[in-house]
C-alpha positions in Angstrom: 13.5 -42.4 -58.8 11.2 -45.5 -58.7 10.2 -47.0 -62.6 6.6 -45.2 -62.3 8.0 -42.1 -62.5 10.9 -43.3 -64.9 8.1 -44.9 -67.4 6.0 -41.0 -66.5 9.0 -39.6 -67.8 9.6 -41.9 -70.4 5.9 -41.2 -71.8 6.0 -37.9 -71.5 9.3 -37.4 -73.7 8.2 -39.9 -76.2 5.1 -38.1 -76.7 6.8 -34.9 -78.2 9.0 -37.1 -79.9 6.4 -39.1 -81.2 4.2 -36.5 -83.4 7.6 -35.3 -85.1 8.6 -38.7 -86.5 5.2 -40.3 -87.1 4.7 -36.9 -89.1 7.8 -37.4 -91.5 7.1 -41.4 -91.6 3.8 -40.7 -93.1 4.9 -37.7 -95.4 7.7 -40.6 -96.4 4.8 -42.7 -97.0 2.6 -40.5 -99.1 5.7 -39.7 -101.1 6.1 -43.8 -102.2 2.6 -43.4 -102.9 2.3 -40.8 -105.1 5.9 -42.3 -106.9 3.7 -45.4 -106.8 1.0 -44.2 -108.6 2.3 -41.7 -111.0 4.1 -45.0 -112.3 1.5 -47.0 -112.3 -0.3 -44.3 -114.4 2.4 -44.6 -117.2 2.1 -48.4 -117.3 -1.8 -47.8 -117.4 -1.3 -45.5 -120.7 1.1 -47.8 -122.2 -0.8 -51.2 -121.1 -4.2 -50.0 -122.7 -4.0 -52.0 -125.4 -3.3 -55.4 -123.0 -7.0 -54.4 -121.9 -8.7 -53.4 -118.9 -8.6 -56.4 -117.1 -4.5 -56.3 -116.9 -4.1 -52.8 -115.9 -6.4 -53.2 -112.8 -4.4 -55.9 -111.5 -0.9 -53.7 -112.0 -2.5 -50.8 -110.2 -3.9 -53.1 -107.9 -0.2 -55.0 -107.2 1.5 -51.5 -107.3 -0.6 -49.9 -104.7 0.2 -52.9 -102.7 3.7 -52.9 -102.3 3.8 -49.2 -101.7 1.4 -49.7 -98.7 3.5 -52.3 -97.5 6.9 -50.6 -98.5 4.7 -47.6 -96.1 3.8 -49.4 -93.3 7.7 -50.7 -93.0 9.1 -47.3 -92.8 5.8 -46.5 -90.2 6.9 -49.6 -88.2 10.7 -49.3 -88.3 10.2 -46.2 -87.0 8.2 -46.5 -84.3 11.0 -49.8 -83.0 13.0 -46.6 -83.3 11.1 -44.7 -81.2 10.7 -47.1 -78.2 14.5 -48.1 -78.4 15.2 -44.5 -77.8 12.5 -44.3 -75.1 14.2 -47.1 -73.0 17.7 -45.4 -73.7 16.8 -42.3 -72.4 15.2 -43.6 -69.5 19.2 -45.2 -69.0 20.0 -42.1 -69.5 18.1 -40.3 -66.7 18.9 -42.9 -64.5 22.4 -42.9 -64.7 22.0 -38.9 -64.4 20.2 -38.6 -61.3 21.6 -35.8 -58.5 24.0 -37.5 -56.4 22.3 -38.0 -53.3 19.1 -39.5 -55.7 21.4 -41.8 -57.4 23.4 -43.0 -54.0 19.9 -43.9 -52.6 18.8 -45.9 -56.0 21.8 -47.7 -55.6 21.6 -48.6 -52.4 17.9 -49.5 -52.6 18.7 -51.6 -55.8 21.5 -53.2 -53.6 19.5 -53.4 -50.3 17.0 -55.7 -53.1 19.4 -58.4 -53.7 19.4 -59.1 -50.1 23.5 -59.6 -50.0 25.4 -57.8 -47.1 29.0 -59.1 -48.4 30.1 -58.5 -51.7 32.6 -56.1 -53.9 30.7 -53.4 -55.5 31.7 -52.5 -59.1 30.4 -49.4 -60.9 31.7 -48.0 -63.8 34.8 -45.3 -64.1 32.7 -42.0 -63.5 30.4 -43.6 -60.9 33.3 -45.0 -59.1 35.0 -41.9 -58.5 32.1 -39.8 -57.8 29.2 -41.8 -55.7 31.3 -45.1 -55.1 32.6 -44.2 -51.4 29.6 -42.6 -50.7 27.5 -45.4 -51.8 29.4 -47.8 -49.7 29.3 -45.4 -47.0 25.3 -45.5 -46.9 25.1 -49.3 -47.1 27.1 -49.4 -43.9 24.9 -47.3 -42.2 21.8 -49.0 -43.8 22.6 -52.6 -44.1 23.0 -54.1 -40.9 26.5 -56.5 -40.8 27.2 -55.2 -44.6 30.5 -56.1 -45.4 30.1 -54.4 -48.8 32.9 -52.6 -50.5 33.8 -50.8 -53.7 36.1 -52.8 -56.0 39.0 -51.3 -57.6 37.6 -53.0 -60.6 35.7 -50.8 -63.1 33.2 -51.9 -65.9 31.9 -50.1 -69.2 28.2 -50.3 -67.9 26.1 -47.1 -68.2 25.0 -47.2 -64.9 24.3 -49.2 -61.8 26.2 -51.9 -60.6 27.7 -55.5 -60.3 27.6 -57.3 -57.3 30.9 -59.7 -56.9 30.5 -62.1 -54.3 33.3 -64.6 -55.4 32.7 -66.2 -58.4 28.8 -65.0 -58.2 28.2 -61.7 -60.5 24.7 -60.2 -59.3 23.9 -57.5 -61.9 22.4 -54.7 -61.0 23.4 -52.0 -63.9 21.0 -49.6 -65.2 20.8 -51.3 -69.1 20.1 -54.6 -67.2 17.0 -53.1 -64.7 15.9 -51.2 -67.9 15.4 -54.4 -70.0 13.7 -56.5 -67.6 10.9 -53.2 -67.4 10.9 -53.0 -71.2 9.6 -56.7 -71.3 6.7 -55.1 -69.3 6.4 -52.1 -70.7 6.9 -51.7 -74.0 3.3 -52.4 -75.2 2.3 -49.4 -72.4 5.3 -47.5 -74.1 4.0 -48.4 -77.5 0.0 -47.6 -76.8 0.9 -44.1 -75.1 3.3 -43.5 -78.4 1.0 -44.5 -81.1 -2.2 -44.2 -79.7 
């Protein structure tokens, strides 16, 4: 599944996602708001005598740090929202159908340009692609000498690349980050827009 399609995906999830949390965000907002000025209308009756002068500049501070308090929640969630976009796009990855997984992986591996190595995948990929995958690189990758280590890792998805001391990482969570440095403003914009 190449990242346009992932990032299509991603998009088109958020999207639904999107509407539902600005929606309570802003009806958490408008709540603050209306807390923040039905106080500020009970300093205003009990100020009058301080004059008119004092009780604008109360409203005026008031109304201020709800808007601000507002536009945290707004912006907390939205980080919320494009944390959860990348995740799921982990997510789908590491989900493929087998035979789509086996030839990401050995497309991602076939990238780093190394035909010696052990291959280390986590527990469940391991058992159920790791053979397979090492099978395909064979065929694939002229002279590979690549095979599946006996070592696991806790990754989500992917792969490690051990060629002695040298780790080359290929997991999922590591390819996903270096796209979010890309995309997140794209992620943001199609979000929020």
């Amino acid at each position: 599944m190449s990242i346009e399609k992932i990032t299509s995906k991603i998009v088109s999830d958020a999207e639904s996602i999107a509407q539902v949390t600005l929606d309570e965000a802003k009806a958490e907002c408008d709540a603050i708001l209306a807390r923040a000025e039905s106080e500020a209308e009970k300093v205003l009756r009990e100020a009058q005598e301080r004059g008119q002068k004092e009780k604008e500049k109360l409203i005026s501070r008031r109304k201020a740090v709800a808007d601000i308090d507002g536009r945290k929640i707004i912006l907390e969630e939205k980080q919320k929202l494009i944390t959860e976009c990348f995740d799921r796009a982990i997510e789908q990855i590491a989900s493929m159908e087998k035979e789509e997984y086996i030839a990401f992986l050995a497309g991602l591996v076939k990238k780093t340009g190394e035909t010696e190595g052990e291959l280390i995948l986590n527990e469940k990929d391991a058992a159920s692609v790791g053979t397979d995958l090492v099978n395909v690189l064979s065929k694939e990758l002229a002279g590979s000498k690549i095979t599946l280590s006996k070592e696991t890792k806790n990754i989500r998805g992917g792969f490690l690349l051990k060629k002695g001391s040298i780790y080359i990482n290929g997991t999922v969570e590591a390819l996903v980050e270096e796209a979010k440095e890309d995309l997140v403003g794209e992620v943001a914009a199609q979000l929020f827009q």
